[in-house]
C-alpha positions as CSV (number, residue, x, y, z in Angstrom):
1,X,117.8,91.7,135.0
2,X,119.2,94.8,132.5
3,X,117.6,97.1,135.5
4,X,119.4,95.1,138.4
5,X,122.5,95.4,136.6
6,X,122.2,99.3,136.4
7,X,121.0,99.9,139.6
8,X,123.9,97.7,141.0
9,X,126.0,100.0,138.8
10,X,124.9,103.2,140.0
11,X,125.8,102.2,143.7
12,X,123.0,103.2,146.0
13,X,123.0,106.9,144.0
14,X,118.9,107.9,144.3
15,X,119.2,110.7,141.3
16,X,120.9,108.6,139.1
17,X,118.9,105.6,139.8
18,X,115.9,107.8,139.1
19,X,117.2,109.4,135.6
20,X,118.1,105.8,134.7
21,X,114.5,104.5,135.6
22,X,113.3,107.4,134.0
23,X,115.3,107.5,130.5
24,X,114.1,103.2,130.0
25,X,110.1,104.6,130.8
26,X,110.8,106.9,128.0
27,X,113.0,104.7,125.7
28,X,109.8,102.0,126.4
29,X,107.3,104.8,125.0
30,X,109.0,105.9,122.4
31,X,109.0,102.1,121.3
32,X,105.4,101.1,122.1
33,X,104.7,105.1,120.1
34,X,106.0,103.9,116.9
35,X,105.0,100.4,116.7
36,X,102.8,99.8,113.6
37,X,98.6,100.4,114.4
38,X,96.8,97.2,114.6
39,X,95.1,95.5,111.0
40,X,92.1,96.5,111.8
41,X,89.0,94.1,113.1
42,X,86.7,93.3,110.5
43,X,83.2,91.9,110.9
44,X,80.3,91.6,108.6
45,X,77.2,89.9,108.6
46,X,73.1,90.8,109.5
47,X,73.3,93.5,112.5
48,X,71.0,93.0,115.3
49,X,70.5,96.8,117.1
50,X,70.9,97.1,120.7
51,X,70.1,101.1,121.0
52,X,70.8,104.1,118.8
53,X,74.4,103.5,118.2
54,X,75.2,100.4,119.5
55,X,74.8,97.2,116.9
56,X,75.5,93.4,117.7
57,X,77.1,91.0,114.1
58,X,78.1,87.7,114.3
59,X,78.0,87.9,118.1
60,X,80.2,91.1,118.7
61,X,78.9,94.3,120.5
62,X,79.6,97.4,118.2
63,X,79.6,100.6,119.8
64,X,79.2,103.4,116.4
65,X,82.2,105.5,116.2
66,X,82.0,109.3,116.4
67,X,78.7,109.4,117.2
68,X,76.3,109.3,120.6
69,X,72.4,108.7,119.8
70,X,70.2,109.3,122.6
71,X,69.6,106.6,125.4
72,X,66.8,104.3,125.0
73,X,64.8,105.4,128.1
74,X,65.7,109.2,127.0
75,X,62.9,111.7,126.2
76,X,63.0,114.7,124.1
77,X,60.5,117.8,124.2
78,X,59.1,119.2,120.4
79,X,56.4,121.5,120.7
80,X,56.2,121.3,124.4
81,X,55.5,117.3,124.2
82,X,57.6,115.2,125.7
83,X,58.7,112.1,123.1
84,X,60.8,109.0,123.6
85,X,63.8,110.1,121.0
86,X,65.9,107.3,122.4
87,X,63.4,104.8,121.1
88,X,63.5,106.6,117.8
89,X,66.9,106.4,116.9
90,X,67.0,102.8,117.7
91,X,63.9,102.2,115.3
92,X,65.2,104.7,112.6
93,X,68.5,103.1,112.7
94,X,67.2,99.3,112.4
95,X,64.5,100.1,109.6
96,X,67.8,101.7,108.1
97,X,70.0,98.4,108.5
98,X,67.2,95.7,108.7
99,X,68.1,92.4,106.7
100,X,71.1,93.5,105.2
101,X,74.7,92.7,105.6
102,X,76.5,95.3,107.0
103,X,80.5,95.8,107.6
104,X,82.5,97.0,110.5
105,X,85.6,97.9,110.8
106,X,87.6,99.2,114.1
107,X,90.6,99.2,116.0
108,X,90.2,99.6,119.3
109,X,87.5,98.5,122.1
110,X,85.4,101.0,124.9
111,X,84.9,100.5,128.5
112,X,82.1,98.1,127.9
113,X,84.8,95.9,125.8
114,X,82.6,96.8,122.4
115,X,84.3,97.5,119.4
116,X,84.9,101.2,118.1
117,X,84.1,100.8,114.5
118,X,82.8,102.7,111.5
119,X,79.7,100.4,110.2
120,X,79.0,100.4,106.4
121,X,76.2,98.9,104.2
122,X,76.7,99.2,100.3
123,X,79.3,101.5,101.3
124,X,77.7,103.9,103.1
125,X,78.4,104.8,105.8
126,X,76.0,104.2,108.7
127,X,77.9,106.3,111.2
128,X,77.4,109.4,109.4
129,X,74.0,108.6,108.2
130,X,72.8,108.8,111.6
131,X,73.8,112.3,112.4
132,X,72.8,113.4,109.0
133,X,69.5,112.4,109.8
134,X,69.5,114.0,113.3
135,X,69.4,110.5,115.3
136,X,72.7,111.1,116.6
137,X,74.8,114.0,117.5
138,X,78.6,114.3,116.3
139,X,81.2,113.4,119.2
140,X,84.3,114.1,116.9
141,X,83.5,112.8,114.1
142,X,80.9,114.5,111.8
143,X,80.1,118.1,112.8
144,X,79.6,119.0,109.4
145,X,77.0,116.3,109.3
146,X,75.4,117.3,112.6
147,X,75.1,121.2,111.7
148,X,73.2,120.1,108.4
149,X,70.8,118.1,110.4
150,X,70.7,121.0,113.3
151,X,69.9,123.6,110.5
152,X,67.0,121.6,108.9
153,X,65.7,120.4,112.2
154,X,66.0,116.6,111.5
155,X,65.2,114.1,114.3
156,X,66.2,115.0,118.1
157,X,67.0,118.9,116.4
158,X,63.3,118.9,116.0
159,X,63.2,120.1,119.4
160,X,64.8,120.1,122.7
161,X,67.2,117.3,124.5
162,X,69.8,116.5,126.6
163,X,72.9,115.9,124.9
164,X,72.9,111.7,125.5
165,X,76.5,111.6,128.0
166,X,74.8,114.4,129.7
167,X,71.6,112.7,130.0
168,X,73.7,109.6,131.0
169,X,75.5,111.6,133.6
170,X,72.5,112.5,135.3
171,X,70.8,109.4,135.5
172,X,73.3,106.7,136.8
């Protein structure tokens, strides 16, 4: 109704009715900018894991924040052998979380409408526990983490992979 009213105002004039259009897009993003973030979504319980960095509690799909583990069905190479690293980092990471209550917290939700979160148990922090062990590589969030692991040659830096979104890339 505001916008009729101004377009009715400007009489037909394209620029003006364009700068008008254009100043309320900006005055709208400048709004939705500075709105307070979100409390943030909190979930604890017994985690169930799907893959490497993906955990199911209480019935909500977690996708592990900062991080990518290998895909399930994704081989590595180590001494010229090819071995199913994907299937280690899942293993490695539910021996790690098996039968204890774990907490999640996160803000936002991916693609696959799983919650972003940063995963804790006793408060440490499974996230970065993953790429400190080599079972996941850093995507933003802990390349100090993953250059420890690189240097002492823990999990997939054992050997030779495919960074995991490459490897997805190539086998949708």
């Amino acid at each position: 109704m505001i916008i009729e009213s101004l377009l009715r105002f400007t009489r037909g004039n394209r620029a003006l009715d364009l700068f008008i259009f254009a100043a309320i897009v900006l005055g709208m993003l400048a709004i939705i900018r500075n709105l307070p973030e979100p409390d943030p979504v909190v979930i604890a319980g017994i985690a169930h894991v799907i893959d490497g960095d993906s955990l199911r509690v209480r019935g909500i799909e977690i996708r592990l924040l900062g991080i990518d583990a290998p895909e399930s069905a994704q081989s590595c190479t180590r001494g010229g052998a090819s071995w199913p690293c994907g299937l280690h980092a899942a293993r490695k990471l539910k021996n790690h979380v098996r039968a204890r209550d774990i907490t999640c917290k996160g803000h936002e939700r991916d693609a696959y409408d799983r919650l972003l979160a940063t995963c804790s148990m006793k408060r440490a922090e499974i996230n970065r526990w993953l790429v400190e062990q080599g079972w996941a590589v850093s995507y933003h969030g802990y390349p100090a983490s993953e250059r420890a692991a690189r240097k002492a040659k823990r999990g997939i830096w054992s050997g030779k992979f495919v960074l995991p979104r490459d490897w997805r890339d190539g086998n949708r």
